[in-house]
C-alpha positions as MATLAB code, in Angstrom:
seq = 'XXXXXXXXXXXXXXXXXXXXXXXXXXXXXXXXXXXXXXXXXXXXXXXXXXXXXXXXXXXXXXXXXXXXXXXXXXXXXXXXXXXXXXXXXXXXXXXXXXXXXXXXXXXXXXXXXXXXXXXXXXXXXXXXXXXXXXXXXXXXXXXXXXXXXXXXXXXXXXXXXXXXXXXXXXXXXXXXXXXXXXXXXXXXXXXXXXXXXXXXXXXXXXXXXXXXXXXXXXXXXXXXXXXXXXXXXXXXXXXXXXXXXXXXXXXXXXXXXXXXXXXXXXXXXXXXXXXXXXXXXXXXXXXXXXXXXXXXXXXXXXXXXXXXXXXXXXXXXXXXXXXXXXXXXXXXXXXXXXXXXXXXXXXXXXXXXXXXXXXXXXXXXXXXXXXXXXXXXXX';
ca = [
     -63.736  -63.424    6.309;
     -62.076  -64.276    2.954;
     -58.405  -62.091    2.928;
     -58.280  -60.522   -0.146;
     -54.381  -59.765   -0.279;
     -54.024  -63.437    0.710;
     -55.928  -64.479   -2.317;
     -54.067  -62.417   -4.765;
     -51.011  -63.663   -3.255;
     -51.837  -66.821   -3.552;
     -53.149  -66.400   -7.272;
     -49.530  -65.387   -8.283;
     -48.181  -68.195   -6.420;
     -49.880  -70.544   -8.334;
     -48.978  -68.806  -11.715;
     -45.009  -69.953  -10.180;
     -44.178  -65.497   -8.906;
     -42.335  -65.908   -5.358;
     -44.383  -63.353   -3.354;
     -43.354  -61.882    0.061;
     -44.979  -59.289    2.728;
     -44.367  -55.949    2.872;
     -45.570  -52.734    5.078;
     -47.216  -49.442    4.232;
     -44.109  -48.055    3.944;
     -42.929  -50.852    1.559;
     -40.497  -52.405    3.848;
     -40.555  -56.285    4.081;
     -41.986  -57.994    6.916;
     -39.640  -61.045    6.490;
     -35.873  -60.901    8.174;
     -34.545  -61.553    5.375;
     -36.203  -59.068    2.580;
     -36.838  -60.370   -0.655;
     -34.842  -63.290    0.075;
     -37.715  -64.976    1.562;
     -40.180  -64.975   -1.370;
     -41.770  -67.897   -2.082;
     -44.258  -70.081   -3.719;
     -45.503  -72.151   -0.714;
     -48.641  -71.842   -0.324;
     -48.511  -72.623    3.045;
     -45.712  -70.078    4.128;
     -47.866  -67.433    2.224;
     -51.025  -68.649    4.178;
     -49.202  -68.312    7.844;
     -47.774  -64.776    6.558;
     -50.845  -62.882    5.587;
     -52.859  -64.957    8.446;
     -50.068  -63.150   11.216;
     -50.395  -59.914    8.637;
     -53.579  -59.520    7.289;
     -53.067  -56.105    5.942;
     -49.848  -56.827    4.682;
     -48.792  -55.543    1.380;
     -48.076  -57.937   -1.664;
     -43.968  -57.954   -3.339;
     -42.266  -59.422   -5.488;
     -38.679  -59.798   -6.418;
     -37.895  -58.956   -9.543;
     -34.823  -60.250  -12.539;
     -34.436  -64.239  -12.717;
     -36.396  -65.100   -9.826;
     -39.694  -64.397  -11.283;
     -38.781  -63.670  -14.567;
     -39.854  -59.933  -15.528;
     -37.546  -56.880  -15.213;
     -39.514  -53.170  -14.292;
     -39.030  -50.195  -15.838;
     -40.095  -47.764  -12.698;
     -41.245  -44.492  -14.052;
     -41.694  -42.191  -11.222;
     -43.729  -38.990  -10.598;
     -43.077  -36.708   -8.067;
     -44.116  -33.053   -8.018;
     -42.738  -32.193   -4.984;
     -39.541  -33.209   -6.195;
     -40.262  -32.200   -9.692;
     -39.874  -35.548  -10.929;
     -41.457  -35.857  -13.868;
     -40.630  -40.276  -15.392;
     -43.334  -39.803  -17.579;
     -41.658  -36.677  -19.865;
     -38.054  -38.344  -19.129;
     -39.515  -41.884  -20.824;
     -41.291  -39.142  -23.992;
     -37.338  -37.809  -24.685;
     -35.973  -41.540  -24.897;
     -38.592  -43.267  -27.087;
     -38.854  -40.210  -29.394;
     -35.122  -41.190  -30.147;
     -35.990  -44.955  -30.448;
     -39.124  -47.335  -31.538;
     -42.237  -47.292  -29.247;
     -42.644  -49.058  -26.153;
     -45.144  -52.586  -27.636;
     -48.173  -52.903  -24.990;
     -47.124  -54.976  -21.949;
     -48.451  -55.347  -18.580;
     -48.729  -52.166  -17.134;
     -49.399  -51.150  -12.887;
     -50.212  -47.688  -11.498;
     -48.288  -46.559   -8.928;
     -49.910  -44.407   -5.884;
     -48.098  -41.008   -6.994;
     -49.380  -41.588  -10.716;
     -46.180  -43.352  -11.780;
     -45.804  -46.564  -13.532;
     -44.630  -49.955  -13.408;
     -44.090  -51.193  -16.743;
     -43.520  -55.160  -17.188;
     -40.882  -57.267  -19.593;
     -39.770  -60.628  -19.706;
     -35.979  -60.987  -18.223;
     -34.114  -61.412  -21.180;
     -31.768  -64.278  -18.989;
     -28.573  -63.026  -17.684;
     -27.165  -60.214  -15.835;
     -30.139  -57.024  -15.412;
     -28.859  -54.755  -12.478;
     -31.042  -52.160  -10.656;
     -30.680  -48.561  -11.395;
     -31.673  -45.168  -10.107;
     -32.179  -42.984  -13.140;
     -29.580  -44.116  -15.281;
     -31.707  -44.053  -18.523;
     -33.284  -40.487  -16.954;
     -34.537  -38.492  -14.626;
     -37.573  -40.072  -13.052;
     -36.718  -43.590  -14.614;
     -35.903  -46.842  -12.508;
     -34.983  -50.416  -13.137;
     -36.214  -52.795  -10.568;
     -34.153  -56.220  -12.075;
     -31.757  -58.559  -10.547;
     -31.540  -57.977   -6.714;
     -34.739  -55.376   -6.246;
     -38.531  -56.144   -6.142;
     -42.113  -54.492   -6.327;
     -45.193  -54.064   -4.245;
     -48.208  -55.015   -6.255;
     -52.154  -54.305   -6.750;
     -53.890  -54.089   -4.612;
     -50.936  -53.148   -2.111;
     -51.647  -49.823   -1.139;
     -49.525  -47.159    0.637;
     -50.322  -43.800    1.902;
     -49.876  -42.412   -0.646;
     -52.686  -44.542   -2.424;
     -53.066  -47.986   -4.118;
     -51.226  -50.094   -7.169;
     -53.952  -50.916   -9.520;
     -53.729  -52.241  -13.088;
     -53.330  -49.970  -16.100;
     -53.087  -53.237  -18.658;
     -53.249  -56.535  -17.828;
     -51.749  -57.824  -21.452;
     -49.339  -60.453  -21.127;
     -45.741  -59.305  -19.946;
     -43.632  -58.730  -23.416;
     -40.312  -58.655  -24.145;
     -38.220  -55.087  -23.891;
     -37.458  -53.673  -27.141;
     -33.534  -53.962  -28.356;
     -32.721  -51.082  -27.737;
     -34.099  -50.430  -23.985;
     -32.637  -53.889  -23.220;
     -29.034  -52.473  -23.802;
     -29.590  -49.427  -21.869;
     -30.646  -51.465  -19.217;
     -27.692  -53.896  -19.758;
     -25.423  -50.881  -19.950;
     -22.032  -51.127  -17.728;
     -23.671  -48.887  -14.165;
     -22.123  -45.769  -14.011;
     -19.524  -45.107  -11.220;
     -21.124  -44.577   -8.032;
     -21.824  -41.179   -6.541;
     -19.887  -39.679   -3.928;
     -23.110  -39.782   -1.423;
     -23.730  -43.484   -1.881;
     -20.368  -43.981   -0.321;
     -20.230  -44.942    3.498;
     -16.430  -44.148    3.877;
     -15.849  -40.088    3.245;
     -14.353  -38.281    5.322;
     -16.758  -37.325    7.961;
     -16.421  -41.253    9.105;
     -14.156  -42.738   10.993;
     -12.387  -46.162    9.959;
     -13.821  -47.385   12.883;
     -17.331  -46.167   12.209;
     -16.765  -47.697    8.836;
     -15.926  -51.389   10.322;
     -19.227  -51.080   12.696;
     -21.218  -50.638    9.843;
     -19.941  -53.661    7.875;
     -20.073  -55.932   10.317;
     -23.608  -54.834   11.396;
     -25.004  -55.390    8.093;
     -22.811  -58.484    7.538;
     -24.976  -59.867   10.098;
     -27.608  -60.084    8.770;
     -26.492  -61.502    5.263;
     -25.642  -65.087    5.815;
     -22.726  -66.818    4.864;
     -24.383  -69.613    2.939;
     -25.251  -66.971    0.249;
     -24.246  -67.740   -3.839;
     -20.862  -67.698   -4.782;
     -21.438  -64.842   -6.669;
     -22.773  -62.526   -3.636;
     -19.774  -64.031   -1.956;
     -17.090  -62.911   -4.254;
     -18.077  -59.590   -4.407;
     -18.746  -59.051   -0.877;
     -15.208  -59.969   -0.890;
     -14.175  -57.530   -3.312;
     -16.198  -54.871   -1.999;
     -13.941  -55.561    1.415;
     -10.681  -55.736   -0.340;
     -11.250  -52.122   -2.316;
     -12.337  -50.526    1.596;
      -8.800  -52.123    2.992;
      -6.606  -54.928    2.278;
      -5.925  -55.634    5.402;
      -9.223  -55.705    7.871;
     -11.195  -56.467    4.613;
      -9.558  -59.847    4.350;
      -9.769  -60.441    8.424;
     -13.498  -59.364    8.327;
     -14.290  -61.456    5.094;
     -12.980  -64.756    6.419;
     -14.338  -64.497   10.082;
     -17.981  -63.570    8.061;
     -17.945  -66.112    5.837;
     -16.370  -68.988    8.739;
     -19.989  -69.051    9.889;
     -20.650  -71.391    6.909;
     -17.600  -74.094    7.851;
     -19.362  -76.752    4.946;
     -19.339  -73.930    2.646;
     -15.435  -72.425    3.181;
     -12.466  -73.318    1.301;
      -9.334  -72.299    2.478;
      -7.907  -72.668   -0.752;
     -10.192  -71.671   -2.389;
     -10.230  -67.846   -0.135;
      -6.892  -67.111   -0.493;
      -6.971  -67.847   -4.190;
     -10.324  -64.974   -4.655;
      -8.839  -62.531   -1.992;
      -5.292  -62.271   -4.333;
      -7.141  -62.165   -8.112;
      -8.931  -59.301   -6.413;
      -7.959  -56.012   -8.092;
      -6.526  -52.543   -5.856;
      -9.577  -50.371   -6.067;
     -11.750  -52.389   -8.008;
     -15.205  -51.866   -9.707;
     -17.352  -53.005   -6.854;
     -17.609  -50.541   -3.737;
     -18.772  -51.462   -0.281;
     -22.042  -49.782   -1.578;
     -22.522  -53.260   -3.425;
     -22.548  -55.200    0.046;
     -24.707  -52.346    1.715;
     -27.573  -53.332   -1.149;
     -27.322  -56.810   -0.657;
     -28.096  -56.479    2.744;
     -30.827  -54.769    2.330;
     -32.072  -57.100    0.671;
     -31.931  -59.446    3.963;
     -33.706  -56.843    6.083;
     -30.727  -54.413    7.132;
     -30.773  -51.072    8.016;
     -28.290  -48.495    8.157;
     -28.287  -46.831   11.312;
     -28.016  -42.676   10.777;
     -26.346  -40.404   12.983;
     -26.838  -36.775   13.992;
     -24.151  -36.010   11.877;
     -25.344  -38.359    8.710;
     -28.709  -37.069    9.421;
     -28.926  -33.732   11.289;
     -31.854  -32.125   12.601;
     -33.893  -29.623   10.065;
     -33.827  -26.284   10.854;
     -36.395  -24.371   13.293;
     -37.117  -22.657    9.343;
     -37.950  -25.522    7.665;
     -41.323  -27.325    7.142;
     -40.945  -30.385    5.497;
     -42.106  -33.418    7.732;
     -41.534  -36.669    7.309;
     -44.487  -38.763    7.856;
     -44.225  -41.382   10.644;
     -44.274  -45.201   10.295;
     -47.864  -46.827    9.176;
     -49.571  -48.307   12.837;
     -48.997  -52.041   12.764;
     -52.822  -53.425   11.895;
     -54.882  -54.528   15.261;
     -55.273  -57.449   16.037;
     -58.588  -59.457   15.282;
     -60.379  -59.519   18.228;
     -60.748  -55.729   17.699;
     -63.482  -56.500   14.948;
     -65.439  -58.784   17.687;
     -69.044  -58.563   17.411;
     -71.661  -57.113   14.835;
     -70.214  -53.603   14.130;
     -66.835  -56.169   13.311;
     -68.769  -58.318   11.136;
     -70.333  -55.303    9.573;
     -66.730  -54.239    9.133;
     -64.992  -57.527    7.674;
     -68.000  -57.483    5.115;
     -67.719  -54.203    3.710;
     -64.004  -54.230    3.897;
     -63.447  -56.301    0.318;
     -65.548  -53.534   -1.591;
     -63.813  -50.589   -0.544;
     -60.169  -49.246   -0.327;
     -60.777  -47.573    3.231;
     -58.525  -48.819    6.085;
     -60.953  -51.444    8.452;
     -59.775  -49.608   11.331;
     -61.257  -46.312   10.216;
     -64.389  -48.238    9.454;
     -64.882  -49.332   12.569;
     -63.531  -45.945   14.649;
     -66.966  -44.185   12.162;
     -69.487  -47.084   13.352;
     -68.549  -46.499   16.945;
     -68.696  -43.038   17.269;
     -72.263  -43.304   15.130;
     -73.536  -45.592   17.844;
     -72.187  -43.146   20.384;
     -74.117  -40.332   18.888;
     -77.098  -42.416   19.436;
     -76.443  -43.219   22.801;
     -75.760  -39.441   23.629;
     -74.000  -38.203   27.436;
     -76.878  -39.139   29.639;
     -76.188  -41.409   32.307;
     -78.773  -43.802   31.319;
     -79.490  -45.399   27.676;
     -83.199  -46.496   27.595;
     -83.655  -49.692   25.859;
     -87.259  -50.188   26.426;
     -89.898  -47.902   27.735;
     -89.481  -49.155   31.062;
     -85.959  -50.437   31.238;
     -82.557  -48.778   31.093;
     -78.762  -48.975   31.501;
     -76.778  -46.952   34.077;
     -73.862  -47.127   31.550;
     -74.141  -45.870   27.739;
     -70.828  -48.034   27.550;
     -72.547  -51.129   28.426;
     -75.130  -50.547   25.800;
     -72.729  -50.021   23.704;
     -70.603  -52.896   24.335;
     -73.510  -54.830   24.457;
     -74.708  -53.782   20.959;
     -71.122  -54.718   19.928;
     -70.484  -58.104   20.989;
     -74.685  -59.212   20.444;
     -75.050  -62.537   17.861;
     -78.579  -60.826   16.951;
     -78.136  -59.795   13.035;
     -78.321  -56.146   11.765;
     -80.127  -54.768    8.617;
     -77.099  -54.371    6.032;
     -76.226  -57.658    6.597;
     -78.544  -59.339    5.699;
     -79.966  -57.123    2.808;
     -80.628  -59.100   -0.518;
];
């Protein structure tokens, strides 16, 4: 069966945009997040063979050249990107055509070339409801699907440059961080703080650009002077043909008291490499016996593929490119039609004068038979 999320990955591969998997929930599949995108076709090919239903990302800024303008709709929330993006242009030029994705909750993802430089991420900086996914974030794309429903293509035009004006808002120096994207307040413990760091300096490693390594470093030296600097040289000792003694000491003491970059800069990054915080009862407490909101549960991994054995998994792996339903579904509505056909007797007659003591013999037998069924083979 041709994979048709391996194709398109493969597609943008050749067009030179690092892809990497992702889940239902949008979480990479690789350790180390976004990090891992790539152009190989033959890393590609071994990912969506292990993870067939995997979704397509990308990582957006330099890597691959395009910077997203995420505008985000969300009733529930009352998050309305779409009337935030009507206020800004109204007081600038209009947006020229560019490549254009819907997003499952009737958002968009709206393309531009990286203009070169520095373009950081942002949470609705320019407004309410409107992202940046640049340097150091990434997107799923068609036709990656969630629960929430699928990414498809609003314009396929070639990706354009932003306008002037959008550019510098996007370029803009961020605005001081908010109090909850701290991790040190003071419901944690210094202690608590230190687990954290080290736990997600784990899983960055220490080989990483000089740039993610200075301001790892600074984010360390503006939590405190003292275990920052202990904690900074024992993480980045794990790359001996990388440190400089010299060259530490020299970074640690141009580092500024308090500086611009927060520990919630090295939190990000290592995100980015697959970490994730761990939340306590006290980060995260229990909702109240009055409320209703429910989170929904992680997506079920997809099974493997001796599940779709047989005829009924032919029948399935055929169908499956021309539809958005999940194969697994599919397949559960196929075996409960042959089961109605079977029925609850103890015996399934097969010819007038012959019969199975087991409908789950028949059944099993009807699944796994090489003889060809009508759809299939329909002209």
């Amino acid at each position: 069966m041709k994979n048709l999320l391996l194709s398109f990955a493969l597609a943008l591969a050749a067009k030179g945009k690092p892809v990497f998997p992702c889940n239902f929930d949008k979480k990479p599949i690789t350790p180390n997040g976004f990090k891992a995108a790539t152009t190989d076709t033959q890393v590609i090919t071994e990912w969506w063979t292990g993870h067939p239903q995997a979704n397509i990302a990308m990582p957006t800024g330099v890597t691959s050249g395009v910077v997203v303008l995420d505008v985000d709709m969300d009733e529930g929330k009352k998050v309305d990107g779409e009337k935030s993006l009507a206020e800004l242009v109204s007081q600038h030029d209009p947006l020229p055509p560019t490549l254009t994705v819907k997003t499952p909750r009737g958002g968009r993802h709206i393309y531009y070339q990286h203009p070169g430089g520095k373009v950081p991420c942002s949470t609705s900086k320019l407004g309410a409801g409107l992202d940046v996914r640049a340097d150091g974030g990434y997107v799923l794309l068609p036709p990656s699907k969630t629960a929430r429903g699928c990414y498809e293509y609003a314009n396929r035009g070639a990706v354009a440059p932003a306008p002037d004006w959008l550019l510098k808002k996007m370029t803009r120096q961020a605005e001081p961080a908010r109090p909850s994207s701290r991790i040190s307040d003071s419901s944690s413990s210094p202690a608590e703080d230190e687990e954290r760091i080290r736990a997600a300096l784990v899983c960055i490693p220490a080989s990483v650009t000089h740039d993610e390594w200075v301001r790892i470093g600074m984010a360390l030296h503006a939590w405190d002077v003292a275990r920052g600097k202990t904690i900074w040289r024992e993480w980045s000792l794990t790359c001996p043909e990388k440190f400089n003694e010299h060259e530490f000491e020299t970074s640690w003491h141009s580092f500024k008291p308090g500086g611009g970059v927060k520990l919630g800069t090295l939190f990000e990054l290592a995100k980015g490499y697959g970490w994730r915080p761990k939340t306590s009862s006290r980060e995260n407490p229990q909702p109240r016996q009055n409320e209703t909101e429910l989170s929904m549960p992680d997506w079920p991994a997809p099974p493997r593929p001796e599940v779709y054995h047989g005829v009924l998994g032919e029948y399935v792996r055929k169908l499956e490119p021309h539809t958005e339903a999940d194969p697994m579904a599919i397949l559960i509505q196929l075996l409960v039609a042959v089961g109605n056909v079977v029925g609850r007797s103890a015996h399934f007659e097969v010819e007038a004068d012959l019969a199975s003591p087991c409908p789950c013999r028949a059944l099993s037998a009807a699944c796994n038979s090489s003889l060809p069924i009508w759809p299939l083979n329909r002209s």
